[in-house]
KEVEXMI-708876 format. One record per atom (N, C-alpha, C, O): x, y, z; residue in three letters. Coordinates in pm, whole numbers, padded with zeros to 5 digits, always signed. Example, Ala and Ser with C-alpha at 12.3 -4.5 7.8 and 13.67 -1.06 7.14 Angstrom:
2
+01319-00569+00780ALA/+01230-00450+00780ALA/+01320-00330+00780ALA/+01424-00332+00846ALA/+01285-00225+00708SER/+01367-00106+00714SER/+01290+00003+00787SER/+01341+00114+00804SER/
END
This chain:
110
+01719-00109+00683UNK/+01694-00077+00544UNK/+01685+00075+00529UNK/+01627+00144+00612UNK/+01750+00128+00412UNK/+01739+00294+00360UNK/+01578+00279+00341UNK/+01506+00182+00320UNK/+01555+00415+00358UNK/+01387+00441+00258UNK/+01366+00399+00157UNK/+01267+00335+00124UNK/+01499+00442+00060UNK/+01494+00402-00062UNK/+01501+00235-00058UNK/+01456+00184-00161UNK/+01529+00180+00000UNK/+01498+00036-00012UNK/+01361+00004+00047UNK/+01299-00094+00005UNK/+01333+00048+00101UNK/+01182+00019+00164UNK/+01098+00027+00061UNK/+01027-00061+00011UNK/+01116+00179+00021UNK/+01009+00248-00110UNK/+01015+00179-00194UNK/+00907+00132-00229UNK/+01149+00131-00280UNK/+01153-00005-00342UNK/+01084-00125-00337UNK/+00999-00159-00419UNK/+01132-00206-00215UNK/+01057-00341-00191UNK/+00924-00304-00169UNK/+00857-00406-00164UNK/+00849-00196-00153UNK/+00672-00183-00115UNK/+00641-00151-00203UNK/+00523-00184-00212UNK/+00683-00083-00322UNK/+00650-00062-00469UNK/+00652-00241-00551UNK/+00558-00289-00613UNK/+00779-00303-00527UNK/+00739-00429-00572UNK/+00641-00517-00478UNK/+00613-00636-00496UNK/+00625-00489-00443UNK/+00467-00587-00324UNK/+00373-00547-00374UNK/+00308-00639-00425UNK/+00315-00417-00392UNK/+00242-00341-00457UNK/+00196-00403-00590UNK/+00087-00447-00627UNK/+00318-00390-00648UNK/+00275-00455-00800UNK/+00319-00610-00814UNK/+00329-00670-00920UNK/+00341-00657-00695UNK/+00307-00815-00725UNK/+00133-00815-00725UNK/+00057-00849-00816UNK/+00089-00743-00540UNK/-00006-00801-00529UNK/-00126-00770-00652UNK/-00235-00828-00650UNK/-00097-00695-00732UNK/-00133-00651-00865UNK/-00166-00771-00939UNK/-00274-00819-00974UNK/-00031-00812-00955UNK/+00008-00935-01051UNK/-00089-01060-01034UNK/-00148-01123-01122UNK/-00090-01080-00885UNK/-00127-01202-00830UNK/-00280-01187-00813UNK/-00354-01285-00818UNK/-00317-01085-00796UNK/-00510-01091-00834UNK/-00510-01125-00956UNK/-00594-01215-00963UNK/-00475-01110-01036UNK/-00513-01151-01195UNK/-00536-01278-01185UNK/-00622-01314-01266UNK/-00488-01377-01108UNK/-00514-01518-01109UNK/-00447-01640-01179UNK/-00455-01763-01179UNK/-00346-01498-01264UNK/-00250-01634-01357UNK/-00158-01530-01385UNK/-00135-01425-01326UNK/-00106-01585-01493UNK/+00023-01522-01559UNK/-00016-01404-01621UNK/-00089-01408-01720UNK/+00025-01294-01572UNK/-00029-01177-01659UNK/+00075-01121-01759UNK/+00173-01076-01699UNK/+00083-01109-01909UNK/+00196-00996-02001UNK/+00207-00884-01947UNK/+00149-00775-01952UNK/+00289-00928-01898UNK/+00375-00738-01848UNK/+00323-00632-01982UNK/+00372-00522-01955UNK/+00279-00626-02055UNK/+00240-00497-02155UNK/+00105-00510-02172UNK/+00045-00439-02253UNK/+00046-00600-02098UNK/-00120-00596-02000UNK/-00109-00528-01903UNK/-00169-00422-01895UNK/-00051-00560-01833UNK/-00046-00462-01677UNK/+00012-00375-01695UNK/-00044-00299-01616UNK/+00126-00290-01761UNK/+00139-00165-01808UNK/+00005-00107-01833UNK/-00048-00039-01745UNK/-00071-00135-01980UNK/-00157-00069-01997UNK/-00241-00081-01921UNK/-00304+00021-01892UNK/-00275-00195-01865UNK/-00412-00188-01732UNK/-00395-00083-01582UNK/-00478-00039-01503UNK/-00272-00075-01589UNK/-00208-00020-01444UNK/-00062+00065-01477UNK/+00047+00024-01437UNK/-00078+00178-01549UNK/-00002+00264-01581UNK/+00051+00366-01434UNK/+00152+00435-01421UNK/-00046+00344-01351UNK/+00007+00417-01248UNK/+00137+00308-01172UNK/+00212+00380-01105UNK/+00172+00189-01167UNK/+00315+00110-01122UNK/+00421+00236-01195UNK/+00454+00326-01118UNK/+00468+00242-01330UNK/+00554+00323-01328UNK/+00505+00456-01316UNK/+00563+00529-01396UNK/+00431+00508-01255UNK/+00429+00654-01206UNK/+00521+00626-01081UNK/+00629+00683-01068UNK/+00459+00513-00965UNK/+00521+00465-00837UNK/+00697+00512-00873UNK/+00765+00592-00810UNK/+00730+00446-00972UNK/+00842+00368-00985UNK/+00926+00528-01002UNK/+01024+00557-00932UNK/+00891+00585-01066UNK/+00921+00711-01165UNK/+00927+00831-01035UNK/+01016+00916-01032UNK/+00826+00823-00938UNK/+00802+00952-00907UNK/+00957+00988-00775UNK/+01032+00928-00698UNK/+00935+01089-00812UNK/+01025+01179-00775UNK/+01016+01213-00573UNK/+01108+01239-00495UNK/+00891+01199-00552UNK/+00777+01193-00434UNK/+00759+01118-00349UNK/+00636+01105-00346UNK/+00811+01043-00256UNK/+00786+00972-00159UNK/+00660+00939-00121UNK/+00615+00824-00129UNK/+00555+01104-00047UNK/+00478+01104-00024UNK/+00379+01117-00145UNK/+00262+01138-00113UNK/+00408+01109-00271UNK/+00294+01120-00369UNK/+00283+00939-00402UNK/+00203+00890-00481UNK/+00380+00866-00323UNK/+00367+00705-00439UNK/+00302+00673-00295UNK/+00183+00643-00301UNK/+00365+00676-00158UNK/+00267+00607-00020UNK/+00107+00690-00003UNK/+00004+00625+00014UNK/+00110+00812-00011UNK/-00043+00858-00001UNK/-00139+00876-00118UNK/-00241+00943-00110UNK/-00088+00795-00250UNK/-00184+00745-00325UNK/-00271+00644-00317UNK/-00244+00525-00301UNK/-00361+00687-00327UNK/-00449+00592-00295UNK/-00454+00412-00383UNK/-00487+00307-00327UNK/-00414+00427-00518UNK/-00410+00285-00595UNK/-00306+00224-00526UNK/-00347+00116-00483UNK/-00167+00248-00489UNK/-00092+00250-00410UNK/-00126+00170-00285UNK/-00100+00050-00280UNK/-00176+00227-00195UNK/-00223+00189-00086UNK/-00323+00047-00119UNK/-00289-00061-00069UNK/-00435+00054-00198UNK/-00509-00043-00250UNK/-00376-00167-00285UNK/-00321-00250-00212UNK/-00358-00131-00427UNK/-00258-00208-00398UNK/-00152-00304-00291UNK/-00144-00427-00298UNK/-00084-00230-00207UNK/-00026-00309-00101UNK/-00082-00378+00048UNK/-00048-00477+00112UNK/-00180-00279+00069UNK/-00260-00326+00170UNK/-00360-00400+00137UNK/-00379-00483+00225UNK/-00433-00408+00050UNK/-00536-00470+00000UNK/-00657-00394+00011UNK/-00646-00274+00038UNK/-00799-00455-00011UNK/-00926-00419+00004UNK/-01005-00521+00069UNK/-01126-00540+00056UNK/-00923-00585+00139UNK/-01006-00733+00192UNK/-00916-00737+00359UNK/-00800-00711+00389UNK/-00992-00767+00411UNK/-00923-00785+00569UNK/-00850-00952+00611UNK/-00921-01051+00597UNK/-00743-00964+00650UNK/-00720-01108+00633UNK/-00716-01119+00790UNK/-00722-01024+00868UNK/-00703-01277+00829UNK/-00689-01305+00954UNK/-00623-01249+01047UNK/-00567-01155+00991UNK/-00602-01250+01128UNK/-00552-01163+01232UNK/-00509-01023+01198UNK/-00417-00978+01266UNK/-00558-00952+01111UNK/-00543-00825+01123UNK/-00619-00770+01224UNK/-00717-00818+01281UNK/-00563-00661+01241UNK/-00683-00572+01412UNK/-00641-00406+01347UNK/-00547-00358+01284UNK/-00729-00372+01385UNK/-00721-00184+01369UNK/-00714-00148+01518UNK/-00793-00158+01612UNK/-00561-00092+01498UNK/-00549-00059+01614UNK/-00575+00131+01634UNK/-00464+00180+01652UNK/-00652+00206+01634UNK/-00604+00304+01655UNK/-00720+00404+01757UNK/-00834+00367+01729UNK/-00721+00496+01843UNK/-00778+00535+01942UNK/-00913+00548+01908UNK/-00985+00559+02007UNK/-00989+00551+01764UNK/-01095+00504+01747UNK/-01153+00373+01691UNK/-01226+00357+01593UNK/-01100+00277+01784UNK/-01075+00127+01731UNK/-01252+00111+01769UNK/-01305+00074+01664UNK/-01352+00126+01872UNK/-01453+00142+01897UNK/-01528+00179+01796UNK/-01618+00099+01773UNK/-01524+00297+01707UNK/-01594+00324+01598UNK/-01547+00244+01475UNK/-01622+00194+01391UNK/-01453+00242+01476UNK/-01425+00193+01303UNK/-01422+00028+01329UNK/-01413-00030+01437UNK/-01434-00033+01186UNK/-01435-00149+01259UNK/-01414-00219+01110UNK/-01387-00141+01019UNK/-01425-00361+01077UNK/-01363-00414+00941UNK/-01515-00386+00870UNK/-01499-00370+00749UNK/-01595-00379+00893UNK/-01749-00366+00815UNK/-01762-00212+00750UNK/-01838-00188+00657UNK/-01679-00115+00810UNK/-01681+00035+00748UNK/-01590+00104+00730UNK/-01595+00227+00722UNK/-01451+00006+00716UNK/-01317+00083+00667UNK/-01237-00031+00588UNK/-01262-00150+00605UNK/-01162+00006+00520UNK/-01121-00087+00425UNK/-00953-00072+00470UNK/-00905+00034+00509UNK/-00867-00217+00453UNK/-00726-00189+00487UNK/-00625-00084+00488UNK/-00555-00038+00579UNK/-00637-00051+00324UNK/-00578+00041+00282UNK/-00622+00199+00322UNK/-00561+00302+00294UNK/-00755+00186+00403UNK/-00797+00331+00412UNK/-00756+00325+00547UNK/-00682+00420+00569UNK/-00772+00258+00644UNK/-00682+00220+00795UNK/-00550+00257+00795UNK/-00521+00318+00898UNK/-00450+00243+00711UNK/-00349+00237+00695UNK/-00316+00360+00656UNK/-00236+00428+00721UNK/-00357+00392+00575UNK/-00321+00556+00527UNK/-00362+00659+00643UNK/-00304+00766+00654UNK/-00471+00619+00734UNK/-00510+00745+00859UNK/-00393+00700+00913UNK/-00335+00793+00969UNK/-00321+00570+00921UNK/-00215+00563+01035UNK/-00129+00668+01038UNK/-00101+00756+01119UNK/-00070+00615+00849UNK/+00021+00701+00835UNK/+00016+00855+00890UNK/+00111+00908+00948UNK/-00118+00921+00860UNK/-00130+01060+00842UNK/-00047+01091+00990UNK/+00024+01191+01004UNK/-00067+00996+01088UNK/-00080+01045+01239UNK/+00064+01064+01259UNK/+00096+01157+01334UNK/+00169+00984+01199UNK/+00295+00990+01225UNK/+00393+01110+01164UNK/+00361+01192+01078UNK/+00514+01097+01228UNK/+00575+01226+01173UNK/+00621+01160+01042UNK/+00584+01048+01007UNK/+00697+01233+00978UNK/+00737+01207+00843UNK/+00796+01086+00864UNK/+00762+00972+00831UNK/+00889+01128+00925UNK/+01011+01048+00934UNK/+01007+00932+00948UNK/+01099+00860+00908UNK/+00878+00874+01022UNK/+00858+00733+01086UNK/+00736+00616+00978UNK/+00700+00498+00986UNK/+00702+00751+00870UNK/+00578+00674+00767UNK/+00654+00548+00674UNK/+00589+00444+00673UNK/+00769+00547+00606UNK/+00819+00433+00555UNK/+00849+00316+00663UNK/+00822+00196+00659UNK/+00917+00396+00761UNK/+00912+00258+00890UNK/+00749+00168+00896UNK/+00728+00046+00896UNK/+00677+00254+00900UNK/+00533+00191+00941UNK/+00546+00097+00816UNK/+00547-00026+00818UNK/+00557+00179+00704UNK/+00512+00046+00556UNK/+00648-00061+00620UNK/+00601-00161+00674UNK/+00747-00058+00621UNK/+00827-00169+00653UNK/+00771-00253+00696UNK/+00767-00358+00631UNK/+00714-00245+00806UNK/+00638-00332+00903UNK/+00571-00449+00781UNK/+00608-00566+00785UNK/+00491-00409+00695UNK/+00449-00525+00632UNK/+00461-00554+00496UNK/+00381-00576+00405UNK/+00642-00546+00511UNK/+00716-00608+00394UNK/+00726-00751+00398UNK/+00785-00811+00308UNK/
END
């Protein structure tokens, strides 16, 4: 997959998993106005301004830890699911990698 397809399909995951907390059918001109930042995602010009946003990140990763997730990273000892949240795990990942390899990482959980 191009970036641009990645950045794509994780922008729509993003704003499904949006969709799908609501609990039902939501009017698309509800979630516009409730969540005006999707077309900022959609719009921006920025790679790194739509993945290292934080609603963003909330968005696709979540705020809830699901089954078999694990934090893998050299301070797996300190951090742990009781004092870091998915999306905040995920974004230190990113920080650690070179540019080049940060949309690969989001691929991973397309």
């Amino acid at each position: 997959m191009t970036n641009k397809q990645i950045l794509k399909k994780a922008i729509a995951k993003a704003e499904w998993n949006i969709i799908d907390s609501y609990g039902s059918k939501v009017v698309v001109a509800q979630l516009a106005e409730e969540h005006p930042e999707i077309e900022e995602w959609k719009n921006s010009s920025s790679i790194n301004d739509v993945i290292y946003s934080h609603s963003f990140a909330k968005a696709f990763w979540g705020k809830e830890w699901k089954d078999g997730d694990v934090i893998e990273t050299p301070m797996s000892d300190i951090l742990t699911r009781e004092n870091i949240e998915p999306w905040q795990h995920h974004l230190k990942q990113m920080v650690l990698l070179p540019e080049d390899e940060r949309l690969k990482y989001i691929e991973k959980f397309l």
